[in-house]
DOLUM-111632 format. One record per residue (C-alpha): x, y, z; residue number from 1. Coordinates in steps of 0.02 Angstrom, whole numbers, plus 50000, padded with zeros to 5 digits. Layout:
DOLUM-111632
xx=X yy=Y zz=Z nr=NUM
...
***
This chain:
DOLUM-111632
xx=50000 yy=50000 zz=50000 nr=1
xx=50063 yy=50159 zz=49946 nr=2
xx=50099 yy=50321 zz=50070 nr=3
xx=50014 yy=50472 zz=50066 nr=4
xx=50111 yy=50622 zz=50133 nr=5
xx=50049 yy=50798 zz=50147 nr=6
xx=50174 yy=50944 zz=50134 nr=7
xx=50120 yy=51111 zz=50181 nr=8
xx=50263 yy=51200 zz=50097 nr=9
xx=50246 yy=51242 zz=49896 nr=10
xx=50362 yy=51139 zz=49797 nr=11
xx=50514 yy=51185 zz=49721 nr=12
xx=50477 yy=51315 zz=49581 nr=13
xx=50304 yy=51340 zz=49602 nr=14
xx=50215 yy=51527 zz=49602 nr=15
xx=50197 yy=51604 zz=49758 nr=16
xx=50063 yy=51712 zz=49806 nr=17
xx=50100 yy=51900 zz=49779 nr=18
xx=50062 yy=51999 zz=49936 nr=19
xx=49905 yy=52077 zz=49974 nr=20
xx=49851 yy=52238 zz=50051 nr=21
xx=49689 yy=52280 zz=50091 nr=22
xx=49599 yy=52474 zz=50019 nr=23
xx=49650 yy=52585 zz=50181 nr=24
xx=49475 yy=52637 zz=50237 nr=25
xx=49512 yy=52810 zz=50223 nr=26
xx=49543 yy=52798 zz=50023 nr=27
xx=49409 yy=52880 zz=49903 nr=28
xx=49251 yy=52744 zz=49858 nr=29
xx=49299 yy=52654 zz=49686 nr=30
xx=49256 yy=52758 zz=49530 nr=31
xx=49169 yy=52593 zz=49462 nr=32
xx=49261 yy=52628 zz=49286 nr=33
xx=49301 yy=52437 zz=49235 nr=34
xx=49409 yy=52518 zz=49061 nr=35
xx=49559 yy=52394 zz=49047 nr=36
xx=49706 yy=52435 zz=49094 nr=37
xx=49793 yy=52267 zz=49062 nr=38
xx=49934 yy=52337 zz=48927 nr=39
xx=49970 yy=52503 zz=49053 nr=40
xx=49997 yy=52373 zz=49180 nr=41
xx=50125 yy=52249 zz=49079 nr=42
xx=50221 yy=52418 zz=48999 nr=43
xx=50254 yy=52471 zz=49179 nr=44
xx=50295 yy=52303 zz=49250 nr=45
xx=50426 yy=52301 zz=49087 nr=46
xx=50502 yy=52500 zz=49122 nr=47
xx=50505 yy=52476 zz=49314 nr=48
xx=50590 yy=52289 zz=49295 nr=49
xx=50728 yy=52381 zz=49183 nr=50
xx=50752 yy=52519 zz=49316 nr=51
xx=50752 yy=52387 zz=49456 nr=52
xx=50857 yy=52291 zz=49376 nr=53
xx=50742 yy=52130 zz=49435 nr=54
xx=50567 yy=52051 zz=49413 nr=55
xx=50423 yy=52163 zz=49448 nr=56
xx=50248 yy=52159 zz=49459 nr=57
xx=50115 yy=52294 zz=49441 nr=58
xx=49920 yy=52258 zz=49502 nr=59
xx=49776 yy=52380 zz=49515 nr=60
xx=49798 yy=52465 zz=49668 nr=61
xx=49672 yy=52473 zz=49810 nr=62
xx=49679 yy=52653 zz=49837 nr=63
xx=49778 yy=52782 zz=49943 nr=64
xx=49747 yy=52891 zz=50099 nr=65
xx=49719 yy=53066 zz=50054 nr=66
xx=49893 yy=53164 zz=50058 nr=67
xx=49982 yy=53024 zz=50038 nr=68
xx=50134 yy=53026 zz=49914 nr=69
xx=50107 yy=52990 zz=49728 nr=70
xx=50269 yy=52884 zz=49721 nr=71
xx=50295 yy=52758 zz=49897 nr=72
xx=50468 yy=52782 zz=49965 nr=73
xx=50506 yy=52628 zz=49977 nr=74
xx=50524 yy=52635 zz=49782 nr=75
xx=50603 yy=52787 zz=49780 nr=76
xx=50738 yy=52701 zz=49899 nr=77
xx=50741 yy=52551 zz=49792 nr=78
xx=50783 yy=52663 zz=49643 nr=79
xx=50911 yy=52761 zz=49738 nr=80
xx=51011 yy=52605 zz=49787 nr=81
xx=51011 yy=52527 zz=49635 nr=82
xx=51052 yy=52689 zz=49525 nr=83
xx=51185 yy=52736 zz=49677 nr=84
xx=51281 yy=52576 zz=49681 nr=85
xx=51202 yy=52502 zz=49825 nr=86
xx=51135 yy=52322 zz=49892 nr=87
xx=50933 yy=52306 zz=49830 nr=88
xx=50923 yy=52148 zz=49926 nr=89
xx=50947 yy=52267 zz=50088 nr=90
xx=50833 yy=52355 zz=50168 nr=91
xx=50841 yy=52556 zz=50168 nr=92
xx=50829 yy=52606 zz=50346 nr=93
xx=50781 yy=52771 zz=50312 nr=94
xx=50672 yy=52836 zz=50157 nr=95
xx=50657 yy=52993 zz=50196 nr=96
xx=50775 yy=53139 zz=50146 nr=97
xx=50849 yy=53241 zz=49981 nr=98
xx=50907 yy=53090 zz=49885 nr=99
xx=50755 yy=52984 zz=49899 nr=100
xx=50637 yy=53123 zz=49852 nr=101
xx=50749 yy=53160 zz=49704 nr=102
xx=50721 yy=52973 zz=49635 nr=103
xx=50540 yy=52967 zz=49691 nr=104
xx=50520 yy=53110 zz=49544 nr=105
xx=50621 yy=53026 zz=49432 nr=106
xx=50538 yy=52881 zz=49440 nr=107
xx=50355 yy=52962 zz=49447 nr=108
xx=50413 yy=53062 zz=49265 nr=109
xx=50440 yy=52884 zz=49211 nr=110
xx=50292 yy=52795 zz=49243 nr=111
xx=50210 yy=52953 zz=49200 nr=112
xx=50264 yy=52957 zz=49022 nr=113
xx=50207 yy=52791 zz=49003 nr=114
xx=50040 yy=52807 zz=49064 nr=115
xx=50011 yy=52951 zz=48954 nr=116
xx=50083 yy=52844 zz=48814 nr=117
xx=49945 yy=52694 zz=48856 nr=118
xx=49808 yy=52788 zz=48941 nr=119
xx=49641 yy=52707 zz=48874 nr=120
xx=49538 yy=52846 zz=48780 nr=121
xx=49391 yy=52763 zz=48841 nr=122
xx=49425 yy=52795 zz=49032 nr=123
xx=49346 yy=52904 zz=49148 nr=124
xx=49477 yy=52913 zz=49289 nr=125
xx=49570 yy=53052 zz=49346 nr=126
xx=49704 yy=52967 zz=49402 nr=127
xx=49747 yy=52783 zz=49416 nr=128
xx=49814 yy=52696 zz=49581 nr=129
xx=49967 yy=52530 zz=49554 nr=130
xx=50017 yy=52433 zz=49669 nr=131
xx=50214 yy=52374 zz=49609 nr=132
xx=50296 yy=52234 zz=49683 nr=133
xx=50499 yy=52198 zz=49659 nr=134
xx=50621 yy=52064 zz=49734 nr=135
xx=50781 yy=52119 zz=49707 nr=136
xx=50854 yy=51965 zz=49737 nr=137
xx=50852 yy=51789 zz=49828 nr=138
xx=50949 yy=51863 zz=49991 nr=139
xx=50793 yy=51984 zz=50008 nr=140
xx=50718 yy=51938 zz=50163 nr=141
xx=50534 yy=52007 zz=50081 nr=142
xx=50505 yy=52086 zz=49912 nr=143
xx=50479 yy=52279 zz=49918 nr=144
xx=50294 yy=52350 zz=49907 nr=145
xx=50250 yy=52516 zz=49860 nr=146
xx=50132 yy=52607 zz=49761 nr=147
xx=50101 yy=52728 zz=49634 nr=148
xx=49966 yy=52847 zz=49580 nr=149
xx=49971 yy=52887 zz=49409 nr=150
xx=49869 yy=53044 zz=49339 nr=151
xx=49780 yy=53043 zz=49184 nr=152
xx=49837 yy=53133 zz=49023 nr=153
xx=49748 yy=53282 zz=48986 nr=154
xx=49703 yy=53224 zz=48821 nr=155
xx=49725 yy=53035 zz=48811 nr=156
xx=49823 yy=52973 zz=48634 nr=157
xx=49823 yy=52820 zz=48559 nr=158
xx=49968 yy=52706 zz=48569 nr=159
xx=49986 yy=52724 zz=48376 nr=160
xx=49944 yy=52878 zz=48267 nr=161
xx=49806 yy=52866 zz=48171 nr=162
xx=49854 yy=52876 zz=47991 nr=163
xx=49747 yy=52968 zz=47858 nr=164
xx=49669 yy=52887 zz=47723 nr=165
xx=49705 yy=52993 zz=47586 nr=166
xx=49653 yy=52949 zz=47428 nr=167
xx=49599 yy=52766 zz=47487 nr=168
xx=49454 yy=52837 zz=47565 nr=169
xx=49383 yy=52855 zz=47412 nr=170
xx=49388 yy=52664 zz=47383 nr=171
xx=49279 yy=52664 zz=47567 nr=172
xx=49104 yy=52587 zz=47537 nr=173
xx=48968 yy=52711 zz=47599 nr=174
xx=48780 yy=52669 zz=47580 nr=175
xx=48673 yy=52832 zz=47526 nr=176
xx=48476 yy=52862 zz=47576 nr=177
xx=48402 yy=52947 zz=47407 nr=178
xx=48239 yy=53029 zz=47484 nr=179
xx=48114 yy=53005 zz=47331 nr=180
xx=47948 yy=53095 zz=47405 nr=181
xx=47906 yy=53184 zz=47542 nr=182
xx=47723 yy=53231 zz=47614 nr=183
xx=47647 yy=53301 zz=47765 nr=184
xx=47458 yy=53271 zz=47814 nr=185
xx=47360 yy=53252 zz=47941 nr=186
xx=47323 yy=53095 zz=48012 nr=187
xx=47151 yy=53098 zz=47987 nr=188
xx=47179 yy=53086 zz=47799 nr=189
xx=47235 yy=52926 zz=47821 nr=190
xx=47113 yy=52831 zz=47938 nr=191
xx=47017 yy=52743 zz=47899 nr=192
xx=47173 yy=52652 zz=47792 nr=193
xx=47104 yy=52488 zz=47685 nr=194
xx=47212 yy=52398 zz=47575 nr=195
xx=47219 yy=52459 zz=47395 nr=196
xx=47183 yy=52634 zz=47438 nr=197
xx=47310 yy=52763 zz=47342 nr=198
xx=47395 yy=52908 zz=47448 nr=199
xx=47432 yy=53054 zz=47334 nr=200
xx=47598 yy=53121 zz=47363 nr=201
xx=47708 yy=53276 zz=47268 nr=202
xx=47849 yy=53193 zz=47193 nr=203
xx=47998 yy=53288 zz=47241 nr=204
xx=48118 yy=53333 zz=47070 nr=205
xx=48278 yy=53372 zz=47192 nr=206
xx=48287 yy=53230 zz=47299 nr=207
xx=48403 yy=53259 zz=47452 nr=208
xx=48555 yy=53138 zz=47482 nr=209
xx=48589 yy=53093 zz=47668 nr=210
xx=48742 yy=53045 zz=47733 nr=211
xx=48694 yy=52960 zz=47908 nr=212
xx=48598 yy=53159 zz=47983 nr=213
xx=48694 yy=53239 zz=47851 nr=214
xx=48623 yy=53308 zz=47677 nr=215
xx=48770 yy=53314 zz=47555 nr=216
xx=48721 yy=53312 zz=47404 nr=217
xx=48557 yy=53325 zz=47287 nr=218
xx=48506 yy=53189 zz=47158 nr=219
xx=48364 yy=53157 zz=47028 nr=220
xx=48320 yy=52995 zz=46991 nr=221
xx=48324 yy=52932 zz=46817 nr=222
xx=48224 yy=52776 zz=46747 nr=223
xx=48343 yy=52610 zz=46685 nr=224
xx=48268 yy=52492 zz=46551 nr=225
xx=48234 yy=52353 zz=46654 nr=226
xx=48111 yy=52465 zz=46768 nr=227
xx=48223 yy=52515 zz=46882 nr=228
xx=48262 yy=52687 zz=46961 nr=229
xx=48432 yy=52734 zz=46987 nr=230
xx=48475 yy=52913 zz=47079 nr=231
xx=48602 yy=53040 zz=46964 nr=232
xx=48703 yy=53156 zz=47092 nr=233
xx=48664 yy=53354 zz=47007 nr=234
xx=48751 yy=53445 zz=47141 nr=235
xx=48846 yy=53443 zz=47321 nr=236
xx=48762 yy=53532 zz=47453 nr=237
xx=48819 yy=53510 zz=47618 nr=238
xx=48698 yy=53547 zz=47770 nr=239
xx=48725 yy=53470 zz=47931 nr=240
xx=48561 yy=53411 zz=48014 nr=241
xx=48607 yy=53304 zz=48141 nr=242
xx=48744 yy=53223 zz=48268 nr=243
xx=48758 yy=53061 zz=48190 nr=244
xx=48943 yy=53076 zz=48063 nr=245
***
């Protein structure tokens, strides 16, 4: 008969849990904007990884007190060591002072310029909160936890330019509404309706073409031999008459 044995440890190798912190109650209430943020959050784990110089992690953050700082100082001190030539893997026993607020800037112009860079245009946040987790090294005694608020651009931008169409838009498929008649009555004129009965209407000899609320252009229609109607463009007359493009 075969042993069972339970081991409470992970094995060798296996993903460890990231650590957790819970939203500090006195953070603002959650926005309830679900845009993704997903690429943001993997361009950030790649730029702060580089600056690090070791594997990071970025999450959605859980929110921060009011007045607290926009960059934690423990990753401000992280930053300092590793740009000054010191140990990662050892703890910074004091984060305050010139040096670390000169690196907590640095590294908030950093992730800033990415964020503007990746900023979904379809978010509504002002400002977005990360939490970023780095182990500098197997002789850390604990990764280092910090986090970063992140404000939004003023106009967001795509990733990529858009690029005009030029003369390909022509080429662009676009289905026109030809407006043959048009009549106003009362709607006692047409109750009570029976089928077969004829409504008179003035046939219109300039028939407007719409583009989606648009007018842009006037046609007439001209007969074909097989009994068809097809609409001849006279003239381009532009008149906005709506919000739809």
């Amino acid at each position: 008969m075969s042993e069972l044995r339970i081991r409470s440890e992970p094995p060798p190798g296996a993903a460890v849990v990231d650590h957790w912190r819970p939203r500090p109650a006195e953070a603002p209430p959650d926005d309830g904007d679900d845009t993704p943020f997903m690429p943001l959050l993997l361009a950030l784990e790649a730029e702060l990884g580089a600056q690090f110089g070791c594997p990071v992690s970025v999450h959605p953050g859980r929110g921060l007190a009011p007045g607290a700082a926009d960059v934690a100082p423990e990753l401000a001190a992280l930053l300092a060591s590793v740009r000054l030539g010191g140990d990662a893997a050892r703890p910074v026993a004091h984060l305050s002072g010139v040096t670390t607020a000169r690196h907590a800037r640095m590294l908030g112009e950093l992730a800033s310029a990415t964020a503007h860079r990746l900023w979904p245009l379809a978010s509504r946040r002002e400002a977005l909160v990360v939490d970023v987790i780095a182990r500098p090294g197997p002789d850390a005694a604990e990764p280092v936890v910090g986090s970063l608020r992140l404000a939004a651009p003023p106009t967001p931008v795509p990733a990529t330019a858009p690029r005009p169409l030029g003369a390909a838009g022509l080429d662009v498929p676009v289905q026109l509404m030809v407006r043959l008649a048009e009549e106003q009555m009362p709607l006692s004129r047409l109750l009570p309706l029976r089928p077969g009965q004829i409504i008179p209407i003035n046939a219109c000899p300039d028939m407007p073409v719409r583009l989606g609320d648009h007018r842009v252009a006037i046609a007439s229609l001209t007969p074909l031999p097989d009994g068809r109607q097809q609409a001849a463009i006279t003239a381009i007359d532009l008149k906005p008459a709506g919000v739809r493009p």
